[in-house]
DOSEMAR-144085 format. One line per 5 residues: number of its first residue (from 1); their letters; for each residue x, y, z of C-alpha. Coordinates in nm, 2 decimals, decimal comma. Layout:
N
NUM = a = X Y Z; ...
END
This chain:
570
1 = xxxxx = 9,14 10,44 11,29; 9,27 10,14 11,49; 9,05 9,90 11,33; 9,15 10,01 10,99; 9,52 9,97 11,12
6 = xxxxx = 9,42 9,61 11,24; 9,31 9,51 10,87; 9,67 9,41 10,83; 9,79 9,29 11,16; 10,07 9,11 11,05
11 = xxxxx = 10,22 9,38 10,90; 10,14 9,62 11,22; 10,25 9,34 11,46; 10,63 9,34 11,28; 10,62 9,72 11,26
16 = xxxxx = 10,57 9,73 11,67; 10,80 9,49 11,71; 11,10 9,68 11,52; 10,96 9,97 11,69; 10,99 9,87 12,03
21 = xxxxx = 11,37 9,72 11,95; 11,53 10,06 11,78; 11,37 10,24 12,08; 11,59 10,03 12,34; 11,87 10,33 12,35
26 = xxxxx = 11,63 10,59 12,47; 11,49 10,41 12,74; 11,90 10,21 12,86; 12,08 10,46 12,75; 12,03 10,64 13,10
31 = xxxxx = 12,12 10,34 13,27; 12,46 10,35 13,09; 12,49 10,69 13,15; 12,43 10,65 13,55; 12,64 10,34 13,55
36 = xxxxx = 12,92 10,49 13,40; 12,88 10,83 13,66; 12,92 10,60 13,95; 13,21 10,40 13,81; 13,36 10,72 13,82
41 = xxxxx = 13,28 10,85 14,17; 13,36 10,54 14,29; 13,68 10,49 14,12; 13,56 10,18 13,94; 13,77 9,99 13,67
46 = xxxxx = 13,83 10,15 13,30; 13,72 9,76 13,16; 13,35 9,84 13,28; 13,32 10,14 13,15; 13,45 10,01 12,82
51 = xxxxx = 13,21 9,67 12,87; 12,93 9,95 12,89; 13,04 10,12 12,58; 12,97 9,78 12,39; 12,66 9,75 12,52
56 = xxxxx = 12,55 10,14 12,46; 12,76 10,08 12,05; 12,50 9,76 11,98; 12,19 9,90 12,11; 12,28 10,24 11,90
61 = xxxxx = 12,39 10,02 11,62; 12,06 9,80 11,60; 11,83 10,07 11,55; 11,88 10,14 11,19; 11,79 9,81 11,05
66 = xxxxx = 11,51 9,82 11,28; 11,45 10,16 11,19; 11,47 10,06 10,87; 11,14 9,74 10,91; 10,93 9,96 11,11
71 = xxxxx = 10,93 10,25 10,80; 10,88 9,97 10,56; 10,61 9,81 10,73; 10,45 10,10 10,96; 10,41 10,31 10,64
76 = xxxxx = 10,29 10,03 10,41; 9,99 10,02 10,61; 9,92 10,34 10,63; 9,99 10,45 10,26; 9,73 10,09 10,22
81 = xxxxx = 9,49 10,25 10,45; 9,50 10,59 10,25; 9,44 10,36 9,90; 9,18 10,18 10,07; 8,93 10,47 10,22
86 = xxxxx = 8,99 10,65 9,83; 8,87 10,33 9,72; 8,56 10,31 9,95; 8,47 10,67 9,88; 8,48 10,60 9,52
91 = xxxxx = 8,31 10,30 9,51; 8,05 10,47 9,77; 8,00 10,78 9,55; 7,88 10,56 9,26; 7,66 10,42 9,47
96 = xxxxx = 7,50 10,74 9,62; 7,18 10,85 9,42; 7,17 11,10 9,18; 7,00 11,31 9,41; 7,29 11,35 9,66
101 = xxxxx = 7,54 11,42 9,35; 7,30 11,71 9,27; 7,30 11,82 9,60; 7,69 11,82 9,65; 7,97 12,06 9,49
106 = xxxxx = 8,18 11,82 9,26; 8,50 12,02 9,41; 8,38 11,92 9,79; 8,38 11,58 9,72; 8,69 11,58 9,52
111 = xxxxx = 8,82 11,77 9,86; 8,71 11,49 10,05; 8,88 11,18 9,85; 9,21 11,40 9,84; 9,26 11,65 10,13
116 = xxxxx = 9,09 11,49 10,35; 9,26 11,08 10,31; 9,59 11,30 10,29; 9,53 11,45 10,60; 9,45 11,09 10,76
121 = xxxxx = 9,79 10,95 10,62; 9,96 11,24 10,77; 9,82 11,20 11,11; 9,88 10,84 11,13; 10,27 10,97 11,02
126 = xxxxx = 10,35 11,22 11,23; 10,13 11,05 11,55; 10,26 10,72 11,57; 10,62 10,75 11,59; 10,60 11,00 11,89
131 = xxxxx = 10,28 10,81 12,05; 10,51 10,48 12,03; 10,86 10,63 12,15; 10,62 10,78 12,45; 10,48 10,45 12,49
136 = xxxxx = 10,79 10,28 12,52; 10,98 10,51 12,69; 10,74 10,54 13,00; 10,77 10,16 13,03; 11,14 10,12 13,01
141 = xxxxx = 11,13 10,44 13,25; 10,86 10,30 13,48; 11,04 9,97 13,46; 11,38 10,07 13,58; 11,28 10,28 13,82
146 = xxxxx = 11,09 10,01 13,96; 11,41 9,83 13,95; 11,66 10,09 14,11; 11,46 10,35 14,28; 11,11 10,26 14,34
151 = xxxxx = 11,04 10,52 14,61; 11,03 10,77 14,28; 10,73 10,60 14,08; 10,49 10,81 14,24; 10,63 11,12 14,07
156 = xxxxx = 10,62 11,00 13,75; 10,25 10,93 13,82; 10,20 11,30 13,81; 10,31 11,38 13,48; 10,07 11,11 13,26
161 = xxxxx = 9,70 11,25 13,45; 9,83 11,67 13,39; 9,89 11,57 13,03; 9,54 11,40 12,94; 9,38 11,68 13,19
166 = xxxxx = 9,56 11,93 12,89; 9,44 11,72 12,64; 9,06 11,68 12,75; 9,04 12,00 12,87; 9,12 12,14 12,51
171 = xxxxx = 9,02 11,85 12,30; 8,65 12,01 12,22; 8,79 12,37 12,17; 9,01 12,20 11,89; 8,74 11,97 11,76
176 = xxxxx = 8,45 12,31 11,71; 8,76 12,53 11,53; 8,87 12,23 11,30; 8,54 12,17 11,22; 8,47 12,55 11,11
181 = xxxxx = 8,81 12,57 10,91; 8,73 12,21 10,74; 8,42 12,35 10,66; 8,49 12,71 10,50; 8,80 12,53 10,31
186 = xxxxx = 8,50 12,29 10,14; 8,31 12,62 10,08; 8,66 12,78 9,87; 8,70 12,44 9,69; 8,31 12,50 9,58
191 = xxxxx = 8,38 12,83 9,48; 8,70 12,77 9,29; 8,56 12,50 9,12; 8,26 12,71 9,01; 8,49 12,96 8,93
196 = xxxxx = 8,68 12,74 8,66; 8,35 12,61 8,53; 8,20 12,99 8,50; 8,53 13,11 8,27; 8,35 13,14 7,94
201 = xxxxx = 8,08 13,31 8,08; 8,28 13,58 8,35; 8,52 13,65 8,03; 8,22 13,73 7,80; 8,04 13,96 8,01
206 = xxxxx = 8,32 14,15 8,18; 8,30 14,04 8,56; 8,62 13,90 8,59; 8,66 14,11 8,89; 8,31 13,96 9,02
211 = xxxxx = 8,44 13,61 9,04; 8,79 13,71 9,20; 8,57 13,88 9,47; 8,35 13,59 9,50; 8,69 13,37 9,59
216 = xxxxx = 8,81 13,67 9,76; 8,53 13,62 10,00; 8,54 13,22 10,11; 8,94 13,27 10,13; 8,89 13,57 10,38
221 = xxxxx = 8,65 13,37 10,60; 8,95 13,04 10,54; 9,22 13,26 10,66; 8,97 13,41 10,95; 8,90 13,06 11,11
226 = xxxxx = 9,24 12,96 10,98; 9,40 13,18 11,26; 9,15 13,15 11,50; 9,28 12,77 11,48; 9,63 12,88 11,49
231 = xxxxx = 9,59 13,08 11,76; 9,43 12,80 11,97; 9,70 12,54 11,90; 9,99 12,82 11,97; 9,81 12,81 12,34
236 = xxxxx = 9,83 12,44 12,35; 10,22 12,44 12,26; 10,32 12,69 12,53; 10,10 12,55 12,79; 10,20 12,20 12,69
241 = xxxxx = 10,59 12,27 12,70; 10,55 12,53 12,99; 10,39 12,25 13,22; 10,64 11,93 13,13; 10,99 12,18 13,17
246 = xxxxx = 10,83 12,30 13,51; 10,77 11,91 13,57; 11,12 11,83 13,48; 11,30 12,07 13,66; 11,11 11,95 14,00
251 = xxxxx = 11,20 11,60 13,93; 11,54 11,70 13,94; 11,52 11,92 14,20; 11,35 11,68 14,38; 11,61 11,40 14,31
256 = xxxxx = 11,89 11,60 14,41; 11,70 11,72 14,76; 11,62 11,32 14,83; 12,02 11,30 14,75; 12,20 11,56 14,95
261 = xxxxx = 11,91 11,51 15,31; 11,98 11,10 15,28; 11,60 11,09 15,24; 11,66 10,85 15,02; 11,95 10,61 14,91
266 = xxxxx = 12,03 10,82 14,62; 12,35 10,80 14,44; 12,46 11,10 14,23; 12,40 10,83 13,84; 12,08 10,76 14,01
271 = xxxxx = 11,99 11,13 14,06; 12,12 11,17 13,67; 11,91 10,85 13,59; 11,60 10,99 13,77; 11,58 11,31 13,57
276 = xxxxx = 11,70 11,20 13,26; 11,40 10,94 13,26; 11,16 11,23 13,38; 11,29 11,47 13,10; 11,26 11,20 12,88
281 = xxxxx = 10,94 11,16 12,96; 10,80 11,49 12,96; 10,97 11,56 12,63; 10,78 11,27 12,47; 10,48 11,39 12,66
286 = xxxxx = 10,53 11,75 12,51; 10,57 11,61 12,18; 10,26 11,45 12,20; 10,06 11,78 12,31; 10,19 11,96 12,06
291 = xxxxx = 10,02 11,74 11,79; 9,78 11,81 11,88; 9,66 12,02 11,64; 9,73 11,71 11,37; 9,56 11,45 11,50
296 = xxxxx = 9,22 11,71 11,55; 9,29 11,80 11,14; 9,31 11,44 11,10; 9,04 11,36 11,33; 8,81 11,57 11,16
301 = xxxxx = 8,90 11,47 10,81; 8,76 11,16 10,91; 8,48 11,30 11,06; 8,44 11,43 10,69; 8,47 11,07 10,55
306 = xxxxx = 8,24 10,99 10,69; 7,98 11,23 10,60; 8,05 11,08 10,25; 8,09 10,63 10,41; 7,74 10,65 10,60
311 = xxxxx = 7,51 10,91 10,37; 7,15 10,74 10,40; 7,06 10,90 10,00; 7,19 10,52 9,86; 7,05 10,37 9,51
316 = xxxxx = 6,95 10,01 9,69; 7,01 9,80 9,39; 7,17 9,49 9,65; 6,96 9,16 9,65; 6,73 9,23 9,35
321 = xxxxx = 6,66 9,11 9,04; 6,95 9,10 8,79; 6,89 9,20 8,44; 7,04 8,97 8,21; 6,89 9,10 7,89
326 = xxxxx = 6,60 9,34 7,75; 6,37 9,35 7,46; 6,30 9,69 7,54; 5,92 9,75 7,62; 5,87 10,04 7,90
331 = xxxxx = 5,54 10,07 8,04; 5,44 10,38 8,26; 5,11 10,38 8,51; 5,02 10,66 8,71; 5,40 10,81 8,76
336 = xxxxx = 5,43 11,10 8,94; 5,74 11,28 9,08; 5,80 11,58 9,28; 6,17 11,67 9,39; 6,25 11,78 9,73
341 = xxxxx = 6,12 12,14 9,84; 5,92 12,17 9,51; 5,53 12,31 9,55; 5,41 12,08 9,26; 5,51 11,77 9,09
346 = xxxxx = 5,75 11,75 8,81; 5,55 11,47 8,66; 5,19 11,43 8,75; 5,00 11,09 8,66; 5,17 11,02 8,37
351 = xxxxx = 5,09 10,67 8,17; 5,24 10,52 7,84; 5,29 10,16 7,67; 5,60 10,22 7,46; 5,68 9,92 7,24
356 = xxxxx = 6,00 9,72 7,17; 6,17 9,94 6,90; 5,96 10,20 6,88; 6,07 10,63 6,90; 5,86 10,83 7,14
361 = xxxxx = 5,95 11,19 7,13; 5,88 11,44 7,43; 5,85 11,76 7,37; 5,68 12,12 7,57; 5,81 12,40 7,71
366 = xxxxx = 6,06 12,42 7,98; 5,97 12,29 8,33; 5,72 12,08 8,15; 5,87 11,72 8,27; 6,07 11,61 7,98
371 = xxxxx = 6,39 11,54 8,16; 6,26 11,40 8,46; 6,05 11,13 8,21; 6,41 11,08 8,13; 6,58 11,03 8,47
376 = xxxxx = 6,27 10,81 8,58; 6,35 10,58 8,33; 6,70 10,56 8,42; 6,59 10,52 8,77; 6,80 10,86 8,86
381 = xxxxx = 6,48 10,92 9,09; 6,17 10,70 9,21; 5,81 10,74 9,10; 5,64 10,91 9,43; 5,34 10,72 9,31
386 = xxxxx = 5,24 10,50 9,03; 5,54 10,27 8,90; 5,75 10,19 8,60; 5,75 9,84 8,43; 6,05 9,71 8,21
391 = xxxxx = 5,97 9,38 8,03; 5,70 9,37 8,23; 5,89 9,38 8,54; 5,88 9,69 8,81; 6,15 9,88 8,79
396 = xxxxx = 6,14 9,88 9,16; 6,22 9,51 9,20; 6,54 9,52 8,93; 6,89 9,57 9,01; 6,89 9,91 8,73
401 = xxxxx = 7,33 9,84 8,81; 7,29 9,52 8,54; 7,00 9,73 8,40; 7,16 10,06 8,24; 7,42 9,79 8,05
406 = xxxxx = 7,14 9,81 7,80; 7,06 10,14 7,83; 7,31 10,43 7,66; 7,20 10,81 7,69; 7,33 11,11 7,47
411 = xxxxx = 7,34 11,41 7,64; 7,29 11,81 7,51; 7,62 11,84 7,64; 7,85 11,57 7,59; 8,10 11,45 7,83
416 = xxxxx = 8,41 11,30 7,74; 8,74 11,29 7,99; 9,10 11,35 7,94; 9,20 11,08 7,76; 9,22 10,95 7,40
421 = xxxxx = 8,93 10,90 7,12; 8,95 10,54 7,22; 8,97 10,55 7,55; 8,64 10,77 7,55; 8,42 10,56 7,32
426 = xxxxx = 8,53 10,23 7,47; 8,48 10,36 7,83; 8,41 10,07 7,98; 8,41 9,81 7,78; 8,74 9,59 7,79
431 = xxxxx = 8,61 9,35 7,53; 8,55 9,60 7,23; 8,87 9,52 6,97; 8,96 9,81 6,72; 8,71 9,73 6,43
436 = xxxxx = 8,39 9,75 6,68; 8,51 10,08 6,80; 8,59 10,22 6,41; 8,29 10,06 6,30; 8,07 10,29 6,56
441 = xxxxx = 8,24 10,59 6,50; 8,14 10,50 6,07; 7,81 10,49 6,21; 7,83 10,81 6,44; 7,97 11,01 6,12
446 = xxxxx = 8,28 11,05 6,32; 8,55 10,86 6,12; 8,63 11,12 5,86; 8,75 11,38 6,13; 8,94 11,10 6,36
451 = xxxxx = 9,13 10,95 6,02; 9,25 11,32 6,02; 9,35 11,36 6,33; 9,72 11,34 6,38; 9,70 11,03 6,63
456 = xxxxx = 9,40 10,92 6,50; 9,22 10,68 6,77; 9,50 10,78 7,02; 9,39 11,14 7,00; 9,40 11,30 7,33
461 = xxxxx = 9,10 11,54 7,31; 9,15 11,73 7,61; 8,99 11,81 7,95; 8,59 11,73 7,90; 8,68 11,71 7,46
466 = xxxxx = 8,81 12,12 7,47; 9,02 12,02 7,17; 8,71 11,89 6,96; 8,40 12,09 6,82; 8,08 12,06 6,97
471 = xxxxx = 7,91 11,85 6,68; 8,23 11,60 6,67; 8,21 11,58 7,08; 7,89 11,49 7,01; 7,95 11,27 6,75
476 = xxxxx = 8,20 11,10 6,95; 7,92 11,06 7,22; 7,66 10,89 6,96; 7,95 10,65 6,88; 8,00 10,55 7,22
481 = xxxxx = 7,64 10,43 7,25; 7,69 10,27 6,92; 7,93 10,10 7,05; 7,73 9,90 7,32; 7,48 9,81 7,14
486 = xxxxx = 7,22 9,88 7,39; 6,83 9,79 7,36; 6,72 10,14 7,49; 6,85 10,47 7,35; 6,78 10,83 7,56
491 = xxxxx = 6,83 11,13 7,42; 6,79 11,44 7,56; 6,81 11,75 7,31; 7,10 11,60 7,19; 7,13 11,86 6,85
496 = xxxxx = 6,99 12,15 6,99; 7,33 12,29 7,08; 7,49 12,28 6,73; 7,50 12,43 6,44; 7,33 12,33 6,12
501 = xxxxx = 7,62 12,16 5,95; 7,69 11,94 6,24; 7,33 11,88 6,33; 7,28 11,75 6,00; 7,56 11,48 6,05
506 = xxxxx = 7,44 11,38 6,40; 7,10 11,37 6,30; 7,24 11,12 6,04; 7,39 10,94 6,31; 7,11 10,93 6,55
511 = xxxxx = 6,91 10,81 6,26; 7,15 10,46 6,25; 7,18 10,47 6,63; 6,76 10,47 6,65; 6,71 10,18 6,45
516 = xxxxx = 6,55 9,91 6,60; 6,60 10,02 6,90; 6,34 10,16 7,20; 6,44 10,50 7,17; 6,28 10,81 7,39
521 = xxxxx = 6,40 11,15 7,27; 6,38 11,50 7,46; 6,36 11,75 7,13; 6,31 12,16 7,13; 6,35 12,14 6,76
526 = xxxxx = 6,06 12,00 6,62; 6,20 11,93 6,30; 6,43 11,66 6,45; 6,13 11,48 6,62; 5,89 11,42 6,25
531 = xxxxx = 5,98 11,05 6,20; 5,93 10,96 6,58; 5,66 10,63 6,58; 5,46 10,90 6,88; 5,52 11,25 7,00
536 = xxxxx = 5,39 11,32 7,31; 5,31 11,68 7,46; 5,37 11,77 7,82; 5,29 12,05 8,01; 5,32 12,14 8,37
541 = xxxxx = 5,42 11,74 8,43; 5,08 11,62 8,21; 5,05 11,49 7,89; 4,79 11,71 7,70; 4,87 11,56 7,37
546 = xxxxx = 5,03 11,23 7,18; 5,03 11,11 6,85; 5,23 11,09 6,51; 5,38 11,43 6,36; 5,09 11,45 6,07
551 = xxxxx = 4,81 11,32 6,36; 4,90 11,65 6,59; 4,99 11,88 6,32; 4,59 11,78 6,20; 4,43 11,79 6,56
556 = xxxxx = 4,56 12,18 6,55; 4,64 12,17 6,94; 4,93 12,26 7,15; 5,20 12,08 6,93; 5,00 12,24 6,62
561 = xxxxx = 5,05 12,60 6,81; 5,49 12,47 6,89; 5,50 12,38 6,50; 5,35 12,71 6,38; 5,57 12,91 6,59
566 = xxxxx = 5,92 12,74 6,50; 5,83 12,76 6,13; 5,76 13,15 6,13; 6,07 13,16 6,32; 6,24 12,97 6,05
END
């Protein structure tokens, strides 16, 4: 935390600076005070005690502009520091493979980049200000002592080792319950989010009550460790306050006893200056124990951070080749694939030559290896043996960063985010004027409905396109690869979820966006796939068959079998 405070010291060394001058009262004021209650006992002139008013009305006086640059300055930085770990946690997460993205709960990470920087910034707010008025407050305190009554230093030397022996002797009691808490809050956030994304389905087949229960459940065990961290910093308050008053009221028992047996040269301001310093003291002491609590939330937020800023599962893409352009020829040898845990490979041995231009269809029954062909040429996951050539090059040995610019992929589902029609087909791309953009959506079939849209291109379609239907979010997807004009097309049953009306029109469309372009296509429907240049047939990660629609149909094998069955269907 200090070295990401240190990234602007200018800004922290005139925050400290305005600090330590607006804290000047809480430290002299005492001296004033003592000053003043000998001037009376001693009879002393009414000009000195108004000379010390002036002196206690500018030092009171001063601390708001200072007040006033220390805010500005303090929480510029840390409002800076809370931008800047967002930032690295975004830019982090896109560099993270698609394995750890799989892995992780969308609503944990989203936890992390919000909850978790807010609870940093709020630390760093609600730490510093007491930590520093301490800080400075011990020196001034230490300091005039020193000055006046320096026989009295060792007392104050007990106070600073009982609070740290609090501290430490809590600290990992603190650390193990804000763990547990951070971590069955992350577990809610996973559930409400898979809650939200479950609401068609809960709502069609009656178990509302199901998915409250299933919430229900992660907020009970959140409210359990919830109070058993409650509990734990309600014993640090007490014992924290408890020990500094009973600190207090010996120093000033103590002062008073030095007083009244001559033990020490002790006048009665000096007795009032003693314990005022040592309540002072103790006060910012007890401040400082009693958050506590904070700075182990914020502590172990970035503990969670950092879970996120040094995950091993990285795409290494740094100091390889950069793609500058493609003709489009992909070449497979040997490629296998098994994900973590599995028993048996996705994709087992698998070899193709696929031309510039060219379709290849992929078709077989589920689990068969069709999307992970898919993701492997994305370079979403690594051959476990054998290796993938793109112009000739192994994929391996490319930045695939520069790579996907020429790659676009249409989804079964499409995704489009809150924003307008624009917005989403241009995502991206800061160079693409109007006429490209309404020129893709002719091409994607989409420009009838947009014209007809009330705002036309600056139609807001809604979180993930809800205001659309699914063959015009899909449409609206076809146009954003249009769009970038990319050398390699992937598409991964991207009809099988519509109806026939709108599968007719993005057929249409994926017709245009095929042409002349290396395309590979996931298909169930076999009647989508009949113009593909090859169709290749995979089972159980192999490829058992491959050739044109007419050349399988005649071989009267698996794809033969497929065909027969989706016909008597039809």
């Amino acid at each position: 935390m200090f070295r990401l405070l240190m990234r602007r010291p200018g800004r922290m060394l005139l925050a400290v600076t305005a600090f330590t001058v607006k804290e000047i009262p809480l430290w002299f004021l005492p001296v004033v005070t003592a000053a003043i209650i000998d001037l009376v006992v001693t009879e002393g002139s009414v000009t000195a005690v108004l000379g010390w008013l002036a002196l206690a009305v500018v030092l009171l006086v001063q601390n708001y502009p200072n007040h006033i640059l220390y805010t500005r300055n303090f929480m510029t930085v840390v409002r800076d520091t809370g931008a800047d770990l967002r930032n690295a946690l975004a830019a982090r997460l896109q560099s993270l493979s698609i394995g750890y993205h799989t892995r992780m709960s969308s609503s944990i990470v989203q936890n992390k980049l919000v909850r978790d920087v807010e609870n940093v910034e709020l630390m760093l707010q609600q730490i510093t200000h007491p930590l520093l008025s301490a800080t400075m407050v011990l020196i001034g305190a230490v300091t005039m002592t020193a000055i006046t009554v320096p026989q009295f230093l060792p007392v104050y030397a007990l106070a600073v080792p009982i609070a740290i022996g609090l501290r430490a002797g809590l600290r990992r009691r603190s650390q193990v319950r804000n763990e547990k808490f951070r971590r069955e809050m992350e577990s809610l956030a996973a559930r409400v989010g898979e809650m939200a994304s479950l609401m068609p389905v809960t709502r069609a087949h009656g178990l509302e009550q199901t998915a409250v229960s299933r919430v229900a459940s992660s907020a009970a065990n959140v409210r359990h460790a919830g109070l058993h961290l409650d509990m734990l910093n309600g014993h640090v308050a007490s014992i924290s306050w408890v020990t500094m008053q009973l600190l207090g009221v010996g120093c000033l028992v103590l002062a008073a006893t030095f007083a009244l047996t001559g033990i020490l040269p002790i006048t009665a301001g000096e007795v009032v200056l003693l314990s005022t310093y040592f309540a002072l003291l103790t006060q910012g002491l007890t401040q400082l124990m009693m958050l506590i609590p904070v700075g182990a939330r914020g502590l172990e937020s970035v503990r969670s951070i950092a879970e996120v800023l040094e995950e091993p599962d990285v795409e290494q893409n740094a100091g390889k080749q950069e793609v500058d352009a493609l003709d489009g020829r992909l070449v497979l040898e040997n490629v296998s694939h098994r994900y973590p845990e599995a028993e048996t490979d996705a994709v087992q041995e698998v070899s193709l030559d696929i031309e510039p231009g060219t379709t290849v269809a992929f078709v077989g029954p589920s689990g068969s290896g069709k999307s992970t062909l898919l993701n492997l040429v994305l370079g979403f996951v690594r051959p476990a043996s054998g290796r993938i050539l793109l112009d000739g090059v192994d994929m391996q040995r490319l930045d695939l960063r520069t790579a996907r610019r020429f790659i676009s992929v249409v989804p079964q589902e499409s995704v489009l985010f809150e924003g307008t029609i624009r917005e989403n087909v241009a995502y991206g791309l800061r160079d693409a004027d109007e006429e490209r953009i309404v020129l893709a959506l002719r091409d994607a079939n989409a420009w009838q409905f947009v014209e007809e849209l009330p705002d036309g291109l600056d139609t807001v379609v809604g979180e993930r396109g809800a205001r659309l239907s699914g063959g015009q979010r899909q449409r609206l997807a076809i146009a954003r690869a249009l769009v970038r004009n990319p050398r390699i097309l992937l598409l991964d049953e991207a009809t099988s979820a519509l109806d026939p009306a709108a599968e007719e029109l993005v057929k249409e469309a994926l017709n245009r966006l095929m042409r002349d372009r290396t395309s590979l296509v996931v298909a169930h429907r076999l009647s989508t796939i009949r113009q593909a240049d090859r169709i290749v047939v995979l089972d159980q990660g192999r490829i058992v068959e491959q050739g044109t629609h007419e050349e399988l149909l005649e071989a009267s094998g698996r794809y033969a079998e497929m065909h027969l069955t989706q016909t008597d269907l039809h």
